[in-house]
C-alpha positions in Angstrom: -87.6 -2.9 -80.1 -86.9 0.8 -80.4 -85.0 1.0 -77.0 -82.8 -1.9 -78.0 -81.9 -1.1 -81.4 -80.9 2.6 -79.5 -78.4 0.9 -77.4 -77.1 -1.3 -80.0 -77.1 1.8 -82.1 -74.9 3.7 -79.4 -72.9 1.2 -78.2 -71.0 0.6 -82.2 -71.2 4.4 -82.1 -69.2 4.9 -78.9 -66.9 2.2 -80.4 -66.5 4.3 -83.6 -65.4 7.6 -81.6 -63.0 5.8 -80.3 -61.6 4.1 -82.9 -60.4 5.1 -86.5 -63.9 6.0 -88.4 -64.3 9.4 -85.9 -65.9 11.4 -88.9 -68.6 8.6 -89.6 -69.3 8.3 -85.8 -70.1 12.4 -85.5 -72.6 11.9 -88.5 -74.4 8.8 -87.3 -74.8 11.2 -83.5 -76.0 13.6 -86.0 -78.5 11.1 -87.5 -79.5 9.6 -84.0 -79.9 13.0 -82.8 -82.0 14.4 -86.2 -85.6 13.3 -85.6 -86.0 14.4 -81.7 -88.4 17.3 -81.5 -86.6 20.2 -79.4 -87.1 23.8 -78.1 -85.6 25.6 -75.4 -87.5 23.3 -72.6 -89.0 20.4 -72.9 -88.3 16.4 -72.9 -87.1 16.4 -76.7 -84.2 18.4 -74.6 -83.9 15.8 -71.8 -83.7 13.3 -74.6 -81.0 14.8 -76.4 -78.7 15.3 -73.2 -79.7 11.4 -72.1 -78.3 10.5 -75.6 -75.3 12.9 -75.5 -74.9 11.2 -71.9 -74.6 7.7 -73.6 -70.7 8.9 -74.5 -70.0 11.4 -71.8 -70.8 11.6 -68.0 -73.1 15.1 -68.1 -74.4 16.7 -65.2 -77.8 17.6 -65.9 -79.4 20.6 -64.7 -83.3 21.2 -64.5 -83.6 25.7 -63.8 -87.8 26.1 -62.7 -90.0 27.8 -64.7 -90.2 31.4 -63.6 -86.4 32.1 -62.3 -84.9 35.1 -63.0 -81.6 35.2 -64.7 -80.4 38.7 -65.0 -83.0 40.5 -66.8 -84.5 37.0 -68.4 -87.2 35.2 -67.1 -87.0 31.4 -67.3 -90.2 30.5 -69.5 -92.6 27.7 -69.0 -91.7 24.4 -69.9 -93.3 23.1 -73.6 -93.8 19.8 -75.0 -95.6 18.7 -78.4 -97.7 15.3 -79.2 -98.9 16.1 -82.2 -100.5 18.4 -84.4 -102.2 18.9 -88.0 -104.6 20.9 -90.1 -107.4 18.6 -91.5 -109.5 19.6 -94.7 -113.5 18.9 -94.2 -112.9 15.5 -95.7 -111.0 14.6 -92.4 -107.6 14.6 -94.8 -104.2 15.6 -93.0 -103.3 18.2 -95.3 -100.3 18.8 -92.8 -98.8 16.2 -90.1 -97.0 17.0 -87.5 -95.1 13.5 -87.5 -93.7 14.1 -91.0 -91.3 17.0 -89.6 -91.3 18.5 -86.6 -90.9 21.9 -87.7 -94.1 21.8 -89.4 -95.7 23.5 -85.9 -94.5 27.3 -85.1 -92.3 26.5 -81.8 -93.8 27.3 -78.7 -97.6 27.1 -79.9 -99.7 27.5 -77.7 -102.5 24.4 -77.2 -105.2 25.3 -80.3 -108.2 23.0 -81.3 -110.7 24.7 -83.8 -112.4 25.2 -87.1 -111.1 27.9 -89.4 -111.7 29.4 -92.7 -108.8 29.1 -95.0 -108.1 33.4 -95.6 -107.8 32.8 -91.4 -105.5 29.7 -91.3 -103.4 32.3 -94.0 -102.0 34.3 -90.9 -101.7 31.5 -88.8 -99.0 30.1 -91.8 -95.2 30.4 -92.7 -94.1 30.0 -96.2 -90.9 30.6 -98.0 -92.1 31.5 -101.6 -88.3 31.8 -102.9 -88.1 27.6 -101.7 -91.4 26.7 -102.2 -90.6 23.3 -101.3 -88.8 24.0 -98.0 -90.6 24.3 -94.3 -89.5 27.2 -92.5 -87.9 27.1 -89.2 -90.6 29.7 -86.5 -90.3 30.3 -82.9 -92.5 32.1 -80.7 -91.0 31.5 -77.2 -91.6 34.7 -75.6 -95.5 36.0 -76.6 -98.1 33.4 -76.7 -99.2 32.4 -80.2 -99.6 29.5 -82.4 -99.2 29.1 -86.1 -98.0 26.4 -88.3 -94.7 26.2 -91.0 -96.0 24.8 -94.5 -93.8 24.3 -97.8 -95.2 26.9 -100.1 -96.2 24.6 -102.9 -98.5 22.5 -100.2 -99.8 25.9 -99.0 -100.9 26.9 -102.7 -102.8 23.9 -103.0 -104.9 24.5 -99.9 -108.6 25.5 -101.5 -111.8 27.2 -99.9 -112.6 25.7 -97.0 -113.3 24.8 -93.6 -110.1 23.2 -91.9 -109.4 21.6 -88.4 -106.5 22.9 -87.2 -105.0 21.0 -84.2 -101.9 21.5 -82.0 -101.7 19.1 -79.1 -99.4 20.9 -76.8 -98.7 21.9 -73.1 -97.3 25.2 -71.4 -96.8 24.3 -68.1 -94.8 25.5 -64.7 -91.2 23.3 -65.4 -88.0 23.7 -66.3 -85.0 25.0 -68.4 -82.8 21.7 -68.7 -79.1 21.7 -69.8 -75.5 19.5 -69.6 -72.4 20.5 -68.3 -69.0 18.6 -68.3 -66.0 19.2 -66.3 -63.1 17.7 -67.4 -60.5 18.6 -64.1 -57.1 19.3 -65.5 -53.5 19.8 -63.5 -54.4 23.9 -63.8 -57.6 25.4 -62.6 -57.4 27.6 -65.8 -60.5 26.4 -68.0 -61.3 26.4 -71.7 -64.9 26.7 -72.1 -67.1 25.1 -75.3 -70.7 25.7 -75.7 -73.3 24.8 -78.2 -76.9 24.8 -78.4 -79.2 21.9 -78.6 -82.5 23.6 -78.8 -83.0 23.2 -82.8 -85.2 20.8 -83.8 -84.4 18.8 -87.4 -81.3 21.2 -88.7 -78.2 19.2 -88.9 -75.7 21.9 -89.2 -77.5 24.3 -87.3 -76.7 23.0 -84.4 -76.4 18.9 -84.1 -73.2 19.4 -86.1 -71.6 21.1 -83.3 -73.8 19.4 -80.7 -71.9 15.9 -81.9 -68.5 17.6 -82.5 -67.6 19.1 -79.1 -69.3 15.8 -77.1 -66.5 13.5 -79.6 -63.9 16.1 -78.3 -65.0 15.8 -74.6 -64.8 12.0 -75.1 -61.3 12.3 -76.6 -60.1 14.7 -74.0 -61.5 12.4 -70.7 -59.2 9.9 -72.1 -55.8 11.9 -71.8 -54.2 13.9 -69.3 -54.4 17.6 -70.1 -53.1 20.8 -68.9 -56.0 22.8 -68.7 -59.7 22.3 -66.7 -62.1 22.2 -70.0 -65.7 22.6 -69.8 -68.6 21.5 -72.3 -72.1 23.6 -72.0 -74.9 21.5 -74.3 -77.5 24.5 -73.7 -80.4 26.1 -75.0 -79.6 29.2 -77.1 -79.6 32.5 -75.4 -81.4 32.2 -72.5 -79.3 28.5 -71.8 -75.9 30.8 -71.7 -77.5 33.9 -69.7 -78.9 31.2 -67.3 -75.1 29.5 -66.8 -73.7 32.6 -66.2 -76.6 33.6 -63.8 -75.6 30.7 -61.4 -71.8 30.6 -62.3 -70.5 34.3 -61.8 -67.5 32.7 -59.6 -66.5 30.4 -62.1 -66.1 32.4 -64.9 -62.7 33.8 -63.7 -61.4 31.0 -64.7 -61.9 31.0 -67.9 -59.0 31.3 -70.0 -60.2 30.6 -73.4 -63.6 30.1 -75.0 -65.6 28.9 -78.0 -69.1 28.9 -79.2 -69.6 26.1 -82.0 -71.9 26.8 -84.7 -72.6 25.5 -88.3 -69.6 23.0 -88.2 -71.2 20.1 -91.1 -71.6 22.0 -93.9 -68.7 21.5 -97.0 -67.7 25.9 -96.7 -64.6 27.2 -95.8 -64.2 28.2 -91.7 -65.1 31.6 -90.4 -64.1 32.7 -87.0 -65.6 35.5 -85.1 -63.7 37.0 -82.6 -64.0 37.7 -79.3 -65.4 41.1 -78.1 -62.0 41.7 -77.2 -60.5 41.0 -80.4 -56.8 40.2 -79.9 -57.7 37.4 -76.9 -55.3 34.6 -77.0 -58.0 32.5 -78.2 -58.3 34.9 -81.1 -54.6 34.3 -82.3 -54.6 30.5 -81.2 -57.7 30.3 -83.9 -56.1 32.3 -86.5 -52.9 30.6 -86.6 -54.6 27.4 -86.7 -56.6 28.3 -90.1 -53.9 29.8 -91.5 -51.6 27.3 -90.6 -54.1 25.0 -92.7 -53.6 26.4 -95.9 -57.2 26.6 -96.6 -59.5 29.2 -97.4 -60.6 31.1 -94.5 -62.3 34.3 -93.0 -61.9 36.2 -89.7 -64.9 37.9 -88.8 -64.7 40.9 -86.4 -67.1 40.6 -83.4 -70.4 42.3 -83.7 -73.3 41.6 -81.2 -75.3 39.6 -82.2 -74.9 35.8 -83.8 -75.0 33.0 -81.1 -74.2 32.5 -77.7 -70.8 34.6 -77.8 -72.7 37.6 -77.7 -73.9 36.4 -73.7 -70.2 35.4 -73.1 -69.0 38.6 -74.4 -71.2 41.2 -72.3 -69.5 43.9 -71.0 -70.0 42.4 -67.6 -68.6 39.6 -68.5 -66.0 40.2 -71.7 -65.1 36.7 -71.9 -62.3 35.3 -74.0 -64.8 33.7 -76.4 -65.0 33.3 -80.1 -67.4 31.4 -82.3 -66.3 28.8 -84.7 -68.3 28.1 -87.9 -67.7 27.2 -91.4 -70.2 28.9 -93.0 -71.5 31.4 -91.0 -75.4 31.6 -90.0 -77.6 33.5 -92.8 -75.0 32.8 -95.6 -76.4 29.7 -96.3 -80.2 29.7 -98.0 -80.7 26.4 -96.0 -80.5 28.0 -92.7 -83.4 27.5 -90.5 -85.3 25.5 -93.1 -85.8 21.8 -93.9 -83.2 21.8 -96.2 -80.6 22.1 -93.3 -81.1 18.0 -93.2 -79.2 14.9 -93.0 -77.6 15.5 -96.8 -76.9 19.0 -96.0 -74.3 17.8 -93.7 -71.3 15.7 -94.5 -68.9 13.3 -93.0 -65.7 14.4 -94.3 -66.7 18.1 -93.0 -67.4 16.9 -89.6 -64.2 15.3 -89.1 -62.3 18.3 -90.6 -64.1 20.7 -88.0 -63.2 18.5 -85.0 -59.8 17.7 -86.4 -59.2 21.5 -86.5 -60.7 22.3 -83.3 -58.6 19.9 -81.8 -55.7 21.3 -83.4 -56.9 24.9 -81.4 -57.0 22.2 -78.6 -53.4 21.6 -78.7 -51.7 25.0 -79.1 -53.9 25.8 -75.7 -52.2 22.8 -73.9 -48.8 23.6 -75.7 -48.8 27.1 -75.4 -45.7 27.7 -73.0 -43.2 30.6 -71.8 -39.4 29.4 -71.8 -36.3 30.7 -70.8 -33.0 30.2 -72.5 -30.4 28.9 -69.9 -27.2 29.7 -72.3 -28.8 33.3 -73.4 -25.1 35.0 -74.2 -24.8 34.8 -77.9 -25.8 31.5 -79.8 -25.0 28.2 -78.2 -23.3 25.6 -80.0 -26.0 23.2 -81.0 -23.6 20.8 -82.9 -22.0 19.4 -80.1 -25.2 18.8 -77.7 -26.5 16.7 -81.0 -29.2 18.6 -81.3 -28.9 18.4 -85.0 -29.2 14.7 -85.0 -32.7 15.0 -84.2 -33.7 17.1 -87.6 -34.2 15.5 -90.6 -37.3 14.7 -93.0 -37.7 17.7 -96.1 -38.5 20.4 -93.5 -35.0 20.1 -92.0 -34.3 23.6 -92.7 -37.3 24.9 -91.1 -36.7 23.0 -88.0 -33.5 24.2 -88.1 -34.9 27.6 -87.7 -37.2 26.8 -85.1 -34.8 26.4 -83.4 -32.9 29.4 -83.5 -36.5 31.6 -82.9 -37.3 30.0 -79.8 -33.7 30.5 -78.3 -33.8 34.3 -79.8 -37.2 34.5 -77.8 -37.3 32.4 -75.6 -36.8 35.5 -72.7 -39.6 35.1 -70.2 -41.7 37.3 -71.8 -42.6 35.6 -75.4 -45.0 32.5 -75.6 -44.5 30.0 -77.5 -47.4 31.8 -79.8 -45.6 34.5 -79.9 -42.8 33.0 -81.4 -45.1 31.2 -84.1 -46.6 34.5 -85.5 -43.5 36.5 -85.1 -41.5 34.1 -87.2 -44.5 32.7 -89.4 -43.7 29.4 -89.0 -46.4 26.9 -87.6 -46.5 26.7 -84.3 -45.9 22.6 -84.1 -42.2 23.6 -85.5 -42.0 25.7 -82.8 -43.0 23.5 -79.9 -40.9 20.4 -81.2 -38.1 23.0 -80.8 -38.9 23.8 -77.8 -39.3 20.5 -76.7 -35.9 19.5 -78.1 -34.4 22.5 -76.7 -35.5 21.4 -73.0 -34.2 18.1 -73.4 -30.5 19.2 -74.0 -31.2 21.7 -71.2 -31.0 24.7 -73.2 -34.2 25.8 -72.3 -36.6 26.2 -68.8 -40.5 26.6 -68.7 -41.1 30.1 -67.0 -44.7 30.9 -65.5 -47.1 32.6 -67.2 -45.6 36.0 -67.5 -49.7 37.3 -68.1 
């Protein structure tokens, strides 16, 4: 019954993306997506992408336990059945089934009788929520340990408790999706998010249903650009990509990590390690094009994924995208980063602006004025004909910047933060400018 409902489920939702409710469609991934138990191996991975793959054709890839990426070492593969602590009445005084992030992640298998001052280091609390579970990894050392709302820990009393996690750690593999979306230029824009969180909406299944809406949109049209989706594990899901793809990342033109995209604050933008990156200004204009409340972060390193990206042997073009940024929230990695934390009318502003991004990439252009010896006379190619609405007068001046600039040697961009106005004045100029053969598209002069 489960499996049909799923495809029913799937099949209005793919009929939402593509339709007019777009917003409501990201939430309901989110939702479908929420109660899947993940880490960064493991099937609760595989049965993320196989749901992502429900919308868009991935390529999965399975990287064996034990590979070396750079200086990483591809861990073992770990999967979860269950797992509780029992008082000695046989009572579940925790259950794995009522949230997944009730077990540490990456516990080792652990079947035993403890004292409760023992089963006190083997807990996580947060005694500033006390009714919130804490998000706990241990992917790298082997342990075990359990994450317990404070007020359900206070109540434990004296004595003897069965604790139980029913896991494996076992020679696997590292699984991840990739997306290539071919377009006339083998210049790429790369996204990446991670889908290794297990029950936090915004951090990451926000993002997660965000860019695989945009790669549905973008299969659908022809673009300029090559664009690329990674659906990875965090950290060592980047470092592993970029182990096997050193060739391709010359291609890379333009970059961003998605992060934190669901909750109702304003965006935040870290830049690249470069800092002044085209994807840098493309973002920038974008926000503050919006008119909205927004902050520009300068790159540090350490965050997300970026900060693999952005090595100094790679220094890629990549930014992150966020609204509000990771540790500024006091639901980050908790419980309370759930299915109310996150809202539709957020999610479709974040893709709606990333797909704005989207667009100054493809329009992003270099021109050359053909009539370049003082001003040409618009009036009689009835260019002016084709202005009107109240912003007139800015087209009007559009118009005049892009012929004033249009030298070779300015983008489009360019022209748009020289003369602060928003860039889709200043490629409707253009555009209009081309079509009564006062202007030329030049190669990239860069």
């Amino acid at each position: 019954m489960e499996v049909i409902d799923r495809t029913e489920r799937i099949r209005s939702l793919r009929e939402r993306l593509d339709g007019a409710d777009v917003p409501g469609a990201i939430y309901s991934l989110v939702e479908e997506l929420y109660p899947i138990c993940r880490s960064i191996t493991g099937n609760g991975v595989r049965e993320t992408l196989a749901i992502l793959g429900e919308f868009i054709p991935l390529e999965i890839h399975e990287v064996p336990s034990g590979t070396r990426v750079f200086d990483w070492t591809v861990p073992r593969e770990w999967n979860i059945r269950d797992a509780y602590i029992k008082d000695s009445q046989g009572r579940r005084v925790l259950d794995f089934q009522d949230s997944n992030l009730h077990v540490v992640g990456y516990s080792q298998p652990v079947n035993r009788k403890v004292s409760l001052e023992e089963l006190w280091t083997h807990l996580y609390t947060l005694p500033e929520h006390p009714d919130w579970i804490p998000y706990r990894t241990s992917y790298y050392s082997e342990s075990w340990g359990f994450c317990m709302a404070h007020s359900a820990a206070e109540k434990l009393k004296e004595d003897e408790y069965e604790v139980c996690i029913d896991s494996t750690l076992t020679e696997g593999h590292m699984t991840y999706g990739e997306l290539l979306i071919p377009g006339a230029s083998s210049e790429e824009v790369l996204f990446s998010s991670h889908v290794c969180h297990p029950a936090m909406c915004n951090d990451n299944l926000a993002a997660v249903a965000i860019m695989a809406a945009l790669a549905r949109e973008l299969r659908g049209r022809q673009n300029r650009h090559t664009y690329r989706f990674l659906f990875i594990p965090a950290t060592i899901g980047a470092i592993a990509w970029l182990s096997a793809n050193r060739d391709k990342t010359r291609n890379i033109r333009h970059g961003l990590v998605g992060a934190c995209l669901g909750d109702s604050g304003s965006f935040h933008y870290k830049k690249s390690r470069r800092g002044n990156a085209e994807i840098d200004r493309i973002v920038s204009h974008v926000l503050a094009a919006s008119g909205d409340p927004y902050e520009i972060l300068d790159y540090v390193p350490y965050g997300y994924d970026e900060r693999q990206f952005c090595s100094p042997g790679f220094n890629l073009p990549m930014g992150c995208i966020m609204r509000t940024p990771h540790g500024r929230f006091p639901e980050y990695h908790t419980s309370a980063d759930n299915l109310d934390f996150v809202q539709p009318a957020a999610l479709g502003d974040s893709f709606s602006m990333i797909r704005q991004v989207i667009d100054l990439i493809e329009g992003n252009r270099y021109y050359l004025n053909t009539n370049p010896l003082c001003e040409p006379q618009l009036g009689k190619r009835g260019v002016y004909s084709h202005l009107d609405g109240p912003d007139r007068l800015t087209q009007q001046r559009s118009l005049f910047w892009v012929l004033s600039f249009s030298d070779g040697e300015h983008s489009l961009l360019d022209i748009a933060e020289r003369s602060k106005v928003r860039f889709d004045f200043i490629r409707r100029a253009a555009d209009l400018l081309v079509r009564v053969g006062l202007l030329i598209e030049q190669p990239r002069t860069q």
